[in-house]
C-alpha positions in Angstrom: -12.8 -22.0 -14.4 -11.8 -23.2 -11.2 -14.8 -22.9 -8.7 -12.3 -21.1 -6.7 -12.1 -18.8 -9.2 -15.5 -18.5 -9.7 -15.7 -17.2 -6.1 -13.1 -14.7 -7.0 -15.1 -13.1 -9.6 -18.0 -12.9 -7.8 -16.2 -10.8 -5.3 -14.4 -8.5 -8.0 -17.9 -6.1 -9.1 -19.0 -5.7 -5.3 -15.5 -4.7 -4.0 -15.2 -1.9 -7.2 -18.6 -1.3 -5.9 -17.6 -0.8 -2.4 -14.2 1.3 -3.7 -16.4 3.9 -4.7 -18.3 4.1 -2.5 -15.9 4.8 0.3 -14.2 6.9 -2.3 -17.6 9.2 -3.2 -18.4 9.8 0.7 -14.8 10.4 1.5 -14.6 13.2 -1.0 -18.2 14.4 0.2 -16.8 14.4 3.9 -14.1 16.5 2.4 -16.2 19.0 0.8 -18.5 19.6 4.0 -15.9 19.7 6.5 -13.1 22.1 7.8 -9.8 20.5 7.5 -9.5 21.1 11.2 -12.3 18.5 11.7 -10.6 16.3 9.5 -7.5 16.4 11.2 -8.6 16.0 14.5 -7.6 12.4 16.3 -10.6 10.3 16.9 -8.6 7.3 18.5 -5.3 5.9 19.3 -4.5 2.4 18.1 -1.4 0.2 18.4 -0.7 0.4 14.6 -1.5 4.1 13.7 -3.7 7.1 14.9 -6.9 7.3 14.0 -8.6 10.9 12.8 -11.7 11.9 12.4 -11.5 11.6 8.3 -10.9 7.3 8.6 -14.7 7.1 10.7 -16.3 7.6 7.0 -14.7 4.6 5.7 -15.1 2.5 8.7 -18.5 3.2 9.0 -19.1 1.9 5.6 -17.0 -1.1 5.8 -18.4 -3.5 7.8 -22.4 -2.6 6.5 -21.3 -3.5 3.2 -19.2 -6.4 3.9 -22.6 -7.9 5.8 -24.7 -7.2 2.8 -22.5 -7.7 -0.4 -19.8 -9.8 0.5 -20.7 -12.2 3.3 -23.8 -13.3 1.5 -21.8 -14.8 -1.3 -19.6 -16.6 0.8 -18.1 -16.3 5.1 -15.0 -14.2 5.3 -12.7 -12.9 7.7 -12.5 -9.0 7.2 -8.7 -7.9 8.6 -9.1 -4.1 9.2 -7.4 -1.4 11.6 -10.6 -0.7 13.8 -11.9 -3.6 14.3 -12.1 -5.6 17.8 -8.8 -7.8 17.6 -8.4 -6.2 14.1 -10.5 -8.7 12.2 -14.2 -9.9 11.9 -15.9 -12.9 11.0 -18.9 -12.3 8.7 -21.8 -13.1 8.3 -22.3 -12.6 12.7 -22.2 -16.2 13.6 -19.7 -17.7 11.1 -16.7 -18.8 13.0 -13.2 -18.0 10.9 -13.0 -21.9 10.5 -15.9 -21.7 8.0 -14.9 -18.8 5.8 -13.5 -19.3 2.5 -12.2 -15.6 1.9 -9.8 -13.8 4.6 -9.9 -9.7 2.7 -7.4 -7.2 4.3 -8.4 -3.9 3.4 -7.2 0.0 4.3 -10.3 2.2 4.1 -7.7 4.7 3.8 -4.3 4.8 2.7 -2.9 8.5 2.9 -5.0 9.8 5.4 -2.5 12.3 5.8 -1.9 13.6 2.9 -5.9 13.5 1.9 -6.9 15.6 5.2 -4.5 18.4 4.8 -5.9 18.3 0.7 -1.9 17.6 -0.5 -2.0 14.7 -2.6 -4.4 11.5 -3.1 -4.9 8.6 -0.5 -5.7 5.0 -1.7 -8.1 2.2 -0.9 -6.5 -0.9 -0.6 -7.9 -4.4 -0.8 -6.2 -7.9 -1.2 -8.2 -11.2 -0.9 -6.4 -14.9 -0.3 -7.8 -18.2 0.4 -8.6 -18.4 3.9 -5.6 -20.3 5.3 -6.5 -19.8 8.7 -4.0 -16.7 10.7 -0.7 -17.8 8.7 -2.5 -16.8 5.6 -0.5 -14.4 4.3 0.1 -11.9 1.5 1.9 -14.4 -0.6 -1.8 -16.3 -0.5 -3.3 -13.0 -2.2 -4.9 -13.9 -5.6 -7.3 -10.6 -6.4 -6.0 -7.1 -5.4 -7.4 -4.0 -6.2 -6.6 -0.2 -5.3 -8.3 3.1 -6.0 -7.6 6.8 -5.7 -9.1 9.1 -3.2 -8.5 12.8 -4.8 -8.1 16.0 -3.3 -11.1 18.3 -3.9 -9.2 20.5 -6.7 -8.6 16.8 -8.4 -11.4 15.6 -11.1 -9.8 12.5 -12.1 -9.1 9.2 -9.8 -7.6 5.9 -10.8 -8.7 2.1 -10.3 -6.6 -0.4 -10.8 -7.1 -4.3 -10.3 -5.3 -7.8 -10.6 -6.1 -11.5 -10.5 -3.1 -13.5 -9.9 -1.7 -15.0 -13.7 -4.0 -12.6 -15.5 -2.6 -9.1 -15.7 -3.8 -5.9 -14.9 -7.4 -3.8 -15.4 -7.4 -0.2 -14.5 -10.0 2.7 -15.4 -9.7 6.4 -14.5 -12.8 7.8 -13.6 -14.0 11.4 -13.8 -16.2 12.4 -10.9 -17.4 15.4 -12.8 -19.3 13.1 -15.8 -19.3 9.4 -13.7 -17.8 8.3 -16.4 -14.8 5.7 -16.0 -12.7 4.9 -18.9 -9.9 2.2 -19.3 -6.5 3.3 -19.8 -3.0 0.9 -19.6 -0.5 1.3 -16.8 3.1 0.6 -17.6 6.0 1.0 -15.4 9.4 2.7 -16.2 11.5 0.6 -18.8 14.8 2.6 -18.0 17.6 0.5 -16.8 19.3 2.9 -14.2 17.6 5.3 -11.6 19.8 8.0 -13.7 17.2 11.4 -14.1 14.8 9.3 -12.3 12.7 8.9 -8.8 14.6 6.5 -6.6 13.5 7.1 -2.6 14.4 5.4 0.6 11.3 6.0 2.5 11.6 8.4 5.9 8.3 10.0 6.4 7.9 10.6 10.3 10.8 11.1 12.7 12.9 8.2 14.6 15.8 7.0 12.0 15.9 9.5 9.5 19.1 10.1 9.4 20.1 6.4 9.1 17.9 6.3 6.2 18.9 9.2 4.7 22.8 7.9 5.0 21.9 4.6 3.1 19.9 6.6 0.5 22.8 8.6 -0.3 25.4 5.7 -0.4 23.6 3.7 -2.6 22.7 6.6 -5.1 26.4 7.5 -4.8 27.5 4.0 -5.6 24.8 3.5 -8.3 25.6 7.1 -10.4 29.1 8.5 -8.8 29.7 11.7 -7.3 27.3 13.9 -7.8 29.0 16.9 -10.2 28.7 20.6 -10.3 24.7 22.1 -11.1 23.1 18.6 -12.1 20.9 16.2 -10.3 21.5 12.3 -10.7 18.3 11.4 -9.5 15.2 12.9 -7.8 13.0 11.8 -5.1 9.7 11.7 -3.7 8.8 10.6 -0.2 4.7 10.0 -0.7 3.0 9.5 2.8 0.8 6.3 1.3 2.5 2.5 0.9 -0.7 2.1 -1.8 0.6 5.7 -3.2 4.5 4.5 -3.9 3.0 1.3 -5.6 1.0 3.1 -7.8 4.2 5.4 -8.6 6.2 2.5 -9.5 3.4 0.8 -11.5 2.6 3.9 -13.5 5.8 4.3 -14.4 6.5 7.8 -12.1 9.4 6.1 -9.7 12.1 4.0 -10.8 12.8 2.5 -7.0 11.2 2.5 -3.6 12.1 1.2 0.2 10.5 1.0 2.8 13.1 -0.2 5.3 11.6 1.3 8.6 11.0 -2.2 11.0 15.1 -3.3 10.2 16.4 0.4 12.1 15.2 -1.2 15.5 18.5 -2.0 16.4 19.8 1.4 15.7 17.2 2.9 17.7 17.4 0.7 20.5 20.9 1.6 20.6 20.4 5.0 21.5 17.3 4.3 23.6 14.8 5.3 21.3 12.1 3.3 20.0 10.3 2.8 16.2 7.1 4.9 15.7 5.2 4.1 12.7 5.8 1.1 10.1 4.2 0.1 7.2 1.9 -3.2 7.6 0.1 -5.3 5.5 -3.1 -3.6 5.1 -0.9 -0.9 3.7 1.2 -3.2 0.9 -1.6 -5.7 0.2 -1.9 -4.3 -3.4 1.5 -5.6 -4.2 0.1 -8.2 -6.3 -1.1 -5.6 -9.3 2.4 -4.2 -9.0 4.1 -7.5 -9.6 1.6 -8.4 -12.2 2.5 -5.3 -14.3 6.4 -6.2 -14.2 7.6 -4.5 -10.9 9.5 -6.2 -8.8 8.3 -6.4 -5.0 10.6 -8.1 -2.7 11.3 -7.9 1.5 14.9 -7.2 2.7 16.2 -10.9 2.4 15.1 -10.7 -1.6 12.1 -12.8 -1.2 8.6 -12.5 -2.2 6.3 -10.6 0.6 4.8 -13.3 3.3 4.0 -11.4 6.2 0.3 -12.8 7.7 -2.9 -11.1 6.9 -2.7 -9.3 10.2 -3.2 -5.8 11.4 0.2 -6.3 13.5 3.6 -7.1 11.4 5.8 -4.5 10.4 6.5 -4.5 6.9 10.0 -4.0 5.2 9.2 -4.1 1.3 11.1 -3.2 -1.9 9.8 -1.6 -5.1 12.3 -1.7 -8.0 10.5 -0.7 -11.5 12.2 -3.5 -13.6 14.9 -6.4 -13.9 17.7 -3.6 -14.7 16.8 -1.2 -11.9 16.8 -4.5 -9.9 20.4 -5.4 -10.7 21.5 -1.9 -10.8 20.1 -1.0 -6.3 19.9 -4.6 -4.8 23.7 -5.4 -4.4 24.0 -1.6 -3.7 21.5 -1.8 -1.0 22.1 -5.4 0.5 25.9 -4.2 0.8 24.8 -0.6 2.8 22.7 -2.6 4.9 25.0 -5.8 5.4 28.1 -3.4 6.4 25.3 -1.4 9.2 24.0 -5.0 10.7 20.7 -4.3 9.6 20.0 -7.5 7.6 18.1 -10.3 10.3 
């Protein structure tokens, strides 16, 4: 073992620690508070909103980062809410001396968790600190878990280090206990009777979206006939959410082509709200471990820097066949629109 490597899994038991945590006083929070608390906005930030429900996570982050993490080794913590979106730790360090830069979301599906409609996701990703071009290409340990609604008993884990597969446990917050399971994704080799999705969750493009959805669909099944449905989809308000759809063998393909519609909007003097950054995809890693395929709009492997700032453009395809079957599909509806940089 590498002592790099060593360092890594001396980080993997604290951060699992650290995922339940936030994961047990988010649910708490939950349970003692109205959803109209929840919901309220606590701040405004370049990359998202803040409400009230994303303070518990915060306020745990940075405690246990100072007393778990940074004692084993300096790191630069990239988080939304932080001054400049990142922190050195332990207070002192400068970012020259750290050998870890983590990018976490506390919270990923804050709003589907504060209206109690469907899970949210913590999401963490660790590289080699490279200095600020380190990026999510650098990632080597990744690990995601499930925040449930309060009606939900069971949450999963799941966790990669780069070259060695995937770990993931489900853990029932009823009994505490946590118990392995396997995670496999689809093995079809067409989106046919399947989720396929173009993602278009807030307003601003939707329609453009929508239009390449349906061509590619179109092209990928033919017409659609009398009474059936060719495909389904399933537009999940959490970047960590889709992954774990296409991982688990629930979706077939996913897009998230938000940041390349810029053009289009600037055209009718309009502007982009919210994109997808790398806090909220830095989880890829367990995906592509498992066998999905995770690429940006050019077909290359995600390498946007550990930053609170980039917008993201990433796509999720299931397997090598759904792969062949969208991506010509999709490159051609986006060529013939001038959306490719």
């Amino acid at each position: 073992m590498t002592e790099q490597s060593l360092d890594i899994a001396q980080l993997i038991e604290p951060l699992k620690r650290l995922h339940g945590l936030i994961r047990d006083a988010v649910v708490q929070s939950c349970e003692n508070s109205a959803l109209e608390e929840l919901s309220s906005v606590a701040r405004e930030e370049e990359g998202d909103t803040i409400y009230a429900v994303d303070k518990v996570s915060e306020e745990l982050l940075v405690d246990f980062f100072e007393r778990e993490i940074a004692t084993i080794a300096p790191v630069v913590l990239v988080a939304e809410g932080l001054a400049a979106g990142k922190v050195t730790l332990p207070k002192g360090a400068s970012e020259d001396e750290a050998v870890w830069r983590i990018i976490v979301d506390p919270i990923d599906g804050t709003r589907c968790l504060m209206y109690q409609k469907r899970s949210a996701w913590i999401l963490t990703g660790v590289a080699p600190n490279r200095g600020p071009a380190t990026s999510l290409r650098d990632i080597e340990f990744a690990i995601q878990t499930e925040i449930p609604t309060l009606k939900q008993h069971l949450s999963d884990s799941a966790w990669a280090t780069r070259g060695q597969g995937v770990e993931a446990v489900r853990f029932n917050r009823l009994t505490k206990e946590a118990i392995p399971f396997s995670m496999r994704p689809s093995t079809a080799p067409t989106i046919s009777h399947g989720y396929a999705q173009i993602a278009r969750f807030f307003p601003g493009a939707r329609d453009e979206l929508a239009a390449i959805d349906e061509e590619v669909v179109i092209a990928a099944l033919g017409p659609v006939q009398p009474d059936k449905a060719h495909c389904f989809e399933d537009q999940y308000t959490s970047t960590g959410g889709q992954l774990y759809e296409l991982m688990s063998g629930h979706d077939r393909f996913t897009a998230d082509l938000r940041p390349l519609m810029n053009r289009k909007l600037t055209e009718r003097g309009s502007v982009m709200g919210i994109c997808c950054h790398p806090y909220d995809v830095c989880t890829e890693l367990i995906a592509r471990e498992l066998g999905v395929i995770v690429t940006d709009d050019q077909g290359q492997q995600l390498d946007y820097e550990l930053s609170v700032k980039p917008n993201v453009t990433w796509i999720g395809y299931a397997n090598r066949g759904i792969h062949n079957q969208i991506m010509p599909l999709l490159s051609e509806a986006l060529t013939r629109r001038g959306l490719l940089r």
